[in-house]
C-alpha positions in Angstrom: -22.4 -2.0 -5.1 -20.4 -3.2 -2.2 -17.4 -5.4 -3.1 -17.2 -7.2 0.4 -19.4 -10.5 0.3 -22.3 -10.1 2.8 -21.1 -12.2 5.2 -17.7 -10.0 5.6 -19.6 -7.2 6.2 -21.5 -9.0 9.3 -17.9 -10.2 10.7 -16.8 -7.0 10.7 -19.4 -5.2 12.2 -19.8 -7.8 14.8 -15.9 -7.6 15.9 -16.8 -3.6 15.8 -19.1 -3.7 18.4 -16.4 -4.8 20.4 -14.3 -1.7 20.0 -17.2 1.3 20.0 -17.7 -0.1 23.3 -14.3 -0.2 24.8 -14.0 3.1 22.7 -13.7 6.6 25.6 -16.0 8.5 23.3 -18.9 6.3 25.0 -18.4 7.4 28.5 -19.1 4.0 29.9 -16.3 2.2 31.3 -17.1 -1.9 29.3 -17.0 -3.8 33.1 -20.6 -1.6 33.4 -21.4 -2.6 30.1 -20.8 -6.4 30.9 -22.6 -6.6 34.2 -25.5 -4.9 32.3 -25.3 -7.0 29.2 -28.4 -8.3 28.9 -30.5 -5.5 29.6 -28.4 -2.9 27.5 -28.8 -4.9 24.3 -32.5 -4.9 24.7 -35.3 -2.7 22.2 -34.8 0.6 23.1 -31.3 0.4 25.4 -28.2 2.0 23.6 -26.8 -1.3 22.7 -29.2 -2.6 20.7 -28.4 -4.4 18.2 -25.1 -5.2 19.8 -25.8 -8.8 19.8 -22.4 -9.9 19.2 -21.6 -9.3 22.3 -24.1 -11.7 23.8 -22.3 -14.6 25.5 -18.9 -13.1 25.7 -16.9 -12.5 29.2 -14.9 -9.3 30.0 -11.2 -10.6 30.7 -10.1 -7.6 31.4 -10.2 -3.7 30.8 -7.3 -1.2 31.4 -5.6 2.0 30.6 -2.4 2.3 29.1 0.9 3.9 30.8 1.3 6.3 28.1 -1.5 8.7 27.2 -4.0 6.9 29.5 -5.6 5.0 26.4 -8.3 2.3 27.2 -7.9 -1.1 26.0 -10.1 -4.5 27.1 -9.3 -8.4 26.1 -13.0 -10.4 25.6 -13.0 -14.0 25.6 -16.1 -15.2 23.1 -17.5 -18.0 20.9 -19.0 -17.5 17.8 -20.0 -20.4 14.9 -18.5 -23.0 17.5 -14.6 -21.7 17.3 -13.3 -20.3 20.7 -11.8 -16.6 20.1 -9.9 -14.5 22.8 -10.7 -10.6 21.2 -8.4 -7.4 21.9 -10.1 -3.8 22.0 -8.7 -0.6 21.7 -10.3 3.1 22.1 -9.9 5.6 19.5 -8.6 9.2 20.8 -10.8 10.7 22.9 -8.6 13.0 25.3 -6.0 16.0 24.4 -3.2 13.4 25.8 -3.9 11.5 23.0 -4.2 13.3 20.1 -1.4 15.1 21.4 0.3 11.4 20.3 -2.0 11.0 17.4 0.0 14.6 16.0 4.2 13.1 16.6 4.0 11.6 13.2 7.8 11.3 13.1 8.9 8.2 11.6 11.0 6.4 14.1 12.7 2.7 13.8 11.1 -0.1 14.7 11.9 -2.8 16.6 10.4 -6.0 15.7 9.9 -8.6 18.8 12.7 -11.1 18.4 10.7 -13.9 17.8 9.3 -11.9 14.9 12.9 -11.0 13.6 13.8 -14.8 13.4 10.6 -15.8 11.6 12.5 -12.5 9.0 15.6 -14.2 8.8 14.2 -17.9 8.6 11.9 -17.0 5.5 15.1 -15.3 3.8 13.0 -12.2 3.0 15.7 -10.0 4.4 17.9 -7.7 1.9 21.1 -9.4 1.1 24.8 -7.0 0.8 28.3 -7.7 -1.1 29.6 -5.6 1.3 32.4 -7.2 3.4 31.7 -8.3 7.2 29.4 -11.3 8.4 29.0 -13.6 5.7 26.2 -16.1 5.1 27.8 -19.9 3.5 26.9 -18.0 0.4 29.4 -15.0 0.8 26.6 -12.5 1.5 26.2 -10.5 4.1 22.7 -10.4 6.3 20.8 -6.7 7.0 18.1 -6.7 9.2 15.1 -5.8 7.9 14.2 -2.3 9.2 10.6 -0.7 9.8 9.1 2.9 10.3 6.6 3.9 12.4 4.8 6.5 13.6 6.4 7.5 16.6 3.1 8.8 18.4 1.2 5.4 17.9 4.7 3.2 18.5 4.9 5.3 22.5 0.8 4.1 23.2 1.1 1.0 22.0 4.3 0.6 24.0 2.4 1.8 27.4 -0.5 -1.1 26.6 1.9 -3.6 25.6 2.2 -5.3 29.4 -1.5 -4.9 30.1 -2.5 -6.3 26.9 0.1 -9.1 27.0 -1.1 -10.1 31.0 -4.4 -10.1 29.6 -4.6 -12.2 26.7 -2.3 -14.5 28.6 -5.1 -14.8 31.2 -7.8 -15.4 28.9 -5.7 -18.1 27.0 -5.6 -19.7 30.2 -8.0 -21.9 32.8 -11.0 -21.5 30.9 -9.6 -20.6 27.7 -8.8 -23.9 27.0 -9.2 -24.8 22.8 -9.4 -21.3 21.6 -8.5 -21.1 18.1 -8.6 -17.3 17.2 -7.1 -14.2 18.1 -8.7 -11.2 16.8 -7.3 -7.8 16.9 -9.4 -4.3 16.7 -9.7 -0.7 17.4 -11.4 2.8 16.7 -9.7 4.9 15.2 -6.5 5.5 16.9 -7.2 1.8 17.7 -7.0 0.6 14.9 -3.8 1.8 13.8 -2.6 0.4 17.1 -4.2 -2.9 16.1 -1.9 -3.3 13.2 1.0 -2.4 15.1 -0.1 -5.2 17.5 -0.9 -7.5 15.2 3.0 -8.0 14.6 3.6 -8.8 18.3 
C-alpha cells in the first residue's frame, strides 16, 4: 500500500504537470502550450488531464547559459493561496547529459544570506585550534558542501534567468503570494534541490 496520504499524491502530481511540460522531451516550447491552454487539456488533446494547469499564467520561459537547459516560472492559485511555481526540464540533449556525467564533487558556495542564517543558528563545526576566536575561545569553520559539479555549472547558467523571473512574477500582479514551489524532471529535479537553497 502506498505510504503517502491521498492527498500528497494529488499535490505532487499536480506540481508535475508543471515540469513534463516545461520538460524538452515534449517538443513543445510551454508559451505554445499556454496560448493553447484550454483546448490542449481537452478529451482527447495530449494534455488531458492536466488540469492543474488551468488558470495559471506563463511568467516566463528560458534557456540556460550553460548546456542550453529549459526552465519556465508560472504564477498560479490553487485552494485560495497565491503560488509563484519554478520548472525545470530533465536532460534531453547530448550537452546535457554531457553535464549530467561530471559527477566530480566540487565545493559549494552557499549564497551569503544562506551562510549567515549557518552561522546565526550555531550549526557550524566549532575548532580549538588557535586563530579567530568566538567570546567563547572557539574558533568558527564554515560549513562546507559538495556538489555535483555537472548539475552546480547548469544551475549556475539558469540562476539570472530564474532569479529575473521569479522576481517578475513576485511583482505587479503578484501581489499576496504566499508560496514558492520548486520542481523539475529528472535532471530537474536535482537542480530543484540545489535551488531550493538559493
Amino acid at each position: 500500500s502506498d505510504l503517502a496520504s491521498p492527498e500528497l499524491v494529488s499535490t505532487i502530481a499536480r506540481i508535475g504537470a508543471f515540469a513534463e511540460v516545461c520538460h524538452d522531451g515534449t517538443g513543445v516550447n510551454p508559451s505554445f502550450v499556454w496560448r493553447n491552454l484550454e483546448a490542449l487539456v481537452q478529451d482527447g488533446f495530449p494534455l488531458e488531464g492536466y488540469d492543474a494547469l488551468l488558470g495559471s499564467e506563463l511568467v516566463d520561459t528560458f534557456r540556460g547559459r550553460v548546456a542550453d537547459l529549459r526552465a519556465m516560472v508560472v504564477r498560479r492559485e490553487e485552494g485560495g493561496v497565491k503560488e509563484v511555481l519554478v520548472a525545470q526540464s530533465g536532460t534531453e540533449r547530448l550537452q546535457q547529459a554531457l553535464y549530467d556525467c561530471d559527477a566530480r564533487l566540487v565545493r559549494y558556495r552557499f549564497p551569503d544570506s544562506i551562510q549567515d542564517l549557518i552561522d546565526a543558528a550555531d550549526v557550524g563545526t566549532w575548532s580549538k585550534d588557535k586563530g579567530n576566536r568566538d567570546g567563547r575561545g572557539k574558533k568558527r569553520v564554515r560549513v562546507k558542501a559538495r556538489v555535483h559539479a555537472g548539475f552546480n555549472n547548469i544551475l549556475k547558467g539558469l540562476l539570472k534567468q530564474i532569479s529575473q523571473a521569479v522576481t517578475h512574477a513576485f511583482s505587479g500582479e503578484g501581489e499576496g503570494i504566499r508560496k514558492l514551489t520548486i520542481t523539475g524532471h529528472s535532471l530537474g529535479g536535482a537542480l530543484s534541490s540545489l535551488l531550493t537553497i538559493h
